[in-house]
Residue frames as qw, qx, qy, qz and C-alpha x, y, z in Angstrom:
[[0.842, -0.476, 0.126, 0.222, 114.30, 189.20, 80.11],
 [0.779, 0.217, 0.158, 0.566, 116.75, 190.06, 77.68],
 [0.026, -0.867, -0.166, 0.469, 115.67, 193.72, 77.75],
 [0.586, 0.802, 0.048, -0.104, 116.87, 194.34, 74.08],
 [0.498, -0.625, 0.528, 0.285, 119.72, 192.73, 74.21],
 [0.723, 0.553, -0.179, -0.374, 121.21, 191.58, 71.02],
 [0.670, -0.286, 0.685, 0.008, 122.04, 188.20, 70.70],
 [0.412, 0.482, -0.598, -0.489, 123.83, 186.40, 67.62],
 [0.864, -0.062, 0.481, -0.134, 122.88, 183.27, 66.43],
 [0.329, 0.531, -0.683, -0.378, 125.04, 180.93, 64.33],
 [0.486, -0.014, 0.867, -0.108, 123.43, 177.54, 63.23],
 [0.144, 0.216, -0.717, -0.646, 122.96, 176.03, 60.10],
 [0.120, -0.354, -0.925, -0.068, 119.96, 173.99, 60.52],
 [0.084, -0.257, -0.029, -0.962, 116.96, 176.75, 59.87],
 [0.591, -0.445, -0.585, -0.334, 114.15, 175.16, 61.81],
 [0.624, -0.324, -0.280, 0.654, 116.75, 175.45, 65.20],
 [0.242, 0.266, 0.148, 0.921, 117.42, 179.04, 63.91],
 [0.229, -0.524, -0.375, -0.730, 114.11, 180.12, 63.47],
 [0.671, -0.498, -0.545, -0.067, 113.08, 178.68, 66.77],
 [0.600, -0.235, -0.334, 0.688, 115.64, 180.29, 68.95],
 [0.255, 0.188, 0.196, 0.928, 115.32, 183.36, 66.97],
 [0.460, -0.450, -0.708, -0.292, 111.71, 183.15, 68.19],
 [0.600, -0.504, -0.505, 0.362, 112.48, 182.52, 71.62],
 [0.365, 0.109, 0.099, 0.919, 114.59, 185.31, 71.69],
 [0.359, -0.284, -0.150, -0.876, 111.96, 188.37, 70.28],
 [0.603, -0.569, -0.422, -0.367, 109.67, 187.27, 72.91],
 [0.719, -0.368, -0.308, 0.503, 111.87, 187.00, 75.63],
 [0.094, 0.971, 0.206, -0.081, 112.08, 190.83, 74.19],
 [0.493, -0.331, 0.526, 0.609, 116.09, 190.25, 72.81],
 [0.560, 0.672, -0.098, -0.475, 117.09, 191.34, 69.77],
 [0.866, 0.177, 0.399, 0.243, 118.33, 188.34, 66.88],
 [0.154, 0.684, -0.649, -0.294, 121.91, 189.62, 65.17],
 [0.004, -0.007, 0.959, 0.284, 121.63, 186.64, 61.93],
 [0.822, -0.305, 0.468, 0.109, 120.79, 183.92, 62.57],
 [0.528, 0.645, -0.469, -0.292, 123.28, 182.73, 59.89],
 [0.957, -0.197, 0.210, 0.023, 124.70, 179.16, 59.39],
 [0.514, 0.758, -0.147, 0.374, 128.15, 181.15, 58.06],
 [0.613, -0.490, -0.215, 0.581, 131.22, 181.36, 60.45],
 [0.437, 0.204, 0.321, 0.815, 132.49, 183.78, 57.67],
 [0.183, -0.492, -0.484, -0.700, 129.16, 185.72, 58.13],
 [0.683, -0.666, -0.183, 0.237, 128.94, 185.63, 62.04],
 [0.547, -0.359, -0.078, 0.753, 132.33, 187.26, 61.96],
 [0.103, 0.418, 0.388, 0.815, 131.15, 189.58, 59.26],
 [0.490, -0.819, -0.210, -0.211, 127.75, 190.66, 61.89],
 [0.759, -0.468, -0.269, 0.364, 130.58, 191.10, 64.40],
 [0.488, 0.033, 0.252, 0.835, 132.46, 193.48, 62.80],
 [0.078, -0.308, -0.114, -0.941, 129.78, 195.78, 62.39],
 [0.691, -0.549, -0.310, -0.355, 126.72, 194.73, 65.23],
 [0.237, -0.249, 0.807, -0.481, 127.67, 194.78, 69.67],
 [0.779, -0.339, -0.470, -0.240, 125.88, 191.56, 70.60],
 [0.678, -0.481, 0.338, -0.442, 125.38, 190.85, 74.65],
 [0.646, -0.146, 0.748, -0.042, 125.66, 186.92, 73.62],
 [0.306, 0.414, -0.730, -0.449, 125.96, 184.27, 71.26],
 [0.855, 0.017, 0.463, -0.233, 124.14, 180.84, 70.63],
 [0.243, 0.535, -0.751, -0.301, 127.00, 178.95, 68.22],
 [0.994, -0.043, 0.028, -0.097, 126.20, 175.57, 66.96],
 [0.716, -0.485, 0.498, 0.063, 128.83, 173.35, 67.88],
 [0.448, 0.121, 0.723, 0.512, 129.32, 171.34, 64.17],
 [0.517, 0.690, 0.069, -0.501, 129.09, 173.27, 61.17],
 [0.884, 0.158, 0.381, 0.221, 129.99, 170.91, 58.55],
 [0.656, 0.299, 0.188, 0.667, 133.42, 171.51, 56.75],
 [0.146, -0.907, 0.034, -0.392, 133.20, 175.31, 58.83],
 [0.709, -0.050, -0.453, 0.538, 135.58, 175.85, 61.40],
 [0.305, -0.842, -0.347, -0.279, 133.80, 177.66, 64.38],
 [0.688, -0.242, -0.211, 0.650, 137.67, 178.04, 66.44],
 [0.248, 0.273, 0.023, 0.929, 137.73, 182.09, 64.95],
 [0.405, -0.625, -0.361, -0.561, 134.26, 182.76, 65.89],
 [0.752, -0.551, -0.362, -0.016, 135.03, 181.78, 69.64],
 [0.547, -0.086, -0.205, 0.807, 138.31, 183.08, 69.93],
 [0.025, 0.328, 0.059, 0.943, 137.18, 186.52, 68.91],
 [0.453, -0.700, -0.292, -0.469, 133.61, 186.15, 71.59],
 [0.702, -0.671, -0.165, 0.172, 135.63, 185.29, 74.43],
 [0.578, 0.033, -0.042, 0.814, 138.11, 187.76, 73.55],
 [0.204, -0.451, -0.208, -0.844, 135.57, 190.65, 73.05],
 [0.195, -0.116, 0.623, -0.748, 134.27, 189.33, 76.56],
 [0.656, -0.105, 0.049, -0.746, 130.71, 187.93, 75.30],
 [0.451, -0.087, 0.813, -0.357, 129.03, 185.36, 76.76],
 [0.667, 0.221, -0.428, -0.569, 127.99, 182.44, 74.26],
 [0.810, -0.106, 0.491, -0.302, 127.03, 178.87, 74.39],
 [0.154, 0.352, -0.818, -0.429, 127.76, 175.89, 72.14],
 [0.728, 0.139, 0.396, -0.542, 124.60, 174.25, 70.90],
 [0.356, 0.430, -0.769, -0.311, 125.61, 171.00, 68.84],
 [0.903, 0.028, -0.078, -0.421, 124.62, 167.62, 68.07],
 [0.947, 0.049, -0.191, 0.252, 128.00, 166.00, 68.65],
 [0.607, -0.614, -0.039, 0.503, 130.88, 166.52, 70.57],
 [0.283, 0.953, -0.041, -0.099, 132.83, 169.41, 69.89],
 [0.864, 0.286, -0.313, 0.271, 136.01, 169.21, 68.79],
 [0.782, -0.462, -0.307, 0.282, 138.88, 169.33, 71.45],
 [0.385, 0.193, -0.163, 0.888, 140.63, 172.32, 70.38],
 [0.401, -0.540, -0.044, -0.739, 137.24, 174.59, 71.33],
 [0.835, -0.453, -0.309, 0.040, 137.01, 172.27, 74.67],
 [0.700, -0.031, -0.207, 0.683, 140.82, 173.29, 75.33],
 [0.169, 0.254, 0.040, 0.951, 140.29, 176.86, 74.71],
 [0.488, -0.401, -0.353, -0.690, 136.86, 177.14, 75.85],
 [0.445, 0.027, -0.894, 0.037, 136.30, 175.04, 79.12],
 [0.150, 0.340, 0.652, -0.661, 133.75, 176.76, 81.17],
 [0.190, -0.009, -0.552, -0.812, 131.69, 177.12, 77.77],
 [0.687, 0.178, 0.534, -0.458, 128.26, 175.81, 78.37],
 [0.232, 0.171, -0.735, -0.613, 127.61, 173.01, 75.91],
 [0.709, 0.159, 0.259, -0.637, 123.85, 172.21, 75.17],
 [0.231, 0.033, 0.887, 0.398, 123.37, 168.68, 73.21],
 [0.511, 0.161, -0.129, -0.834, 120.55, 168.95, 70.71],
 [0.077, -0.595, -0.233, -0.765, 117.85, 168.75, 70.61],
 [0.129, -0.332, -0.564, 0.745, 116.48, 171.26, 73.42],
 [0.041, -0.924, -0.381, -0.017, 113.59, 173.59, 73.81],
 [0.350, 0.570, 0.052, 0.741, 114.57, 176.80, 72.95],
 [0.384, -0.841, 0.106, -0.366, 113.56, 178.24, 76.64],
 [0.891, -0.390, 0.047, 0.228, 116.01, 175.67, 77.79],
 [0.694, 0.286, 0.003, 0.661, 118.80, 177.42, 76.03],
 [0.016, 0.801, 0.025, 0.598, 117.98, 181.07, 76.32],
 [0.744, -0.639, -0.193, -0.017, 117.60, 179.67, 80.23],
 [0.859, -0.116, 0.103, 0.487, 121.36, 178.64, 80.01],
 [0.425, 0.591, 0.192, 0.659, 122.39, 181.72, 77.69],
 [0.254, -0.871, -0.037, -0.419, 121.00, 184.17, 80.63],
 [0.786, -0.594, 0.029, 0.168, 122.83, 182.32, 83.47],
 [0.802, 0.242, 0.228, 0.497, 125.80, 182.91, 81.16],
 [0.060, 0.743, 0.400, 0.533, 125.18, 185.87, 80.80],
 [0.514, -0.831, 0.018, -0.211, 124.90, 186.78, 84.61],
 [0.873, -0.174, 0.067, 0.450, 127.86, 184.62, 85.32],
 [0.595, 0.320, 0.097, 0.731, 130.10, 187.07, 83.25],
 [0.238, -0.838, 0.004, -0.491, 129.02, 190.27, 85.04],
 [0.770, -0.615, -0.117, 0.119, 130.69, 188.12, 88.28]]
């Protein structure tokens, strides 16, 4: 479904990671990261196109505001996948984002990630 699309993941919790990262390579996508680094997400950006993005939402004592400016400036469709609200500047700036609360099934995201995906082609 992805058809080798490459899709970053940024989330700090590696059990979430791994799982997505999973979902993904079966779903026949390729996995740019995962990392649980904004600093290191912008690094993969700088030198990897990704299709989409799966960003957690809270990365303790990270600030995830560059990472989002620079995907929905570069045009890609991402998601915010977090365990607590997000803060209100990435709500302001962001406000047709999809946000996913954890936890989810990892086909329930990718689900969301594709519609996202299609959406931005509109």
């Amino acid at each position: 479904m992805f058809a080798a699309k490459p899709v970053l993941i940024v989330e700090d919790n590696a059990f979430v990671a791994l799982d997505l990262s999973d979902a993904i390579e079966h779903l026949d996508g390729k996995v740019v990261g995962p990392t649980p680094l904004v600093s290191e997400a912008l690094a993969l950006l700088a030198t990897h196109e990704v299709a989409a993005a799966i960003v957690d939402g809270h990365l303790p004592g990270q600030d995830i505001l560059p990472l989002t400016r620079l995907l929905a400036d570069r045009g890609v469709p991402f998601l915010l996948h977090t365990t607590c609200d997000i803060p209100a500047s990435i709500a302001a700036l962001h406000p047709s984002v999809p946000v996913l609360v954890k936890p989810q099934r990892p086909h329930l995201v990718l689900a969301r990630l594709l519609a996202a995906i299609e959406e931005s082609k509109r």
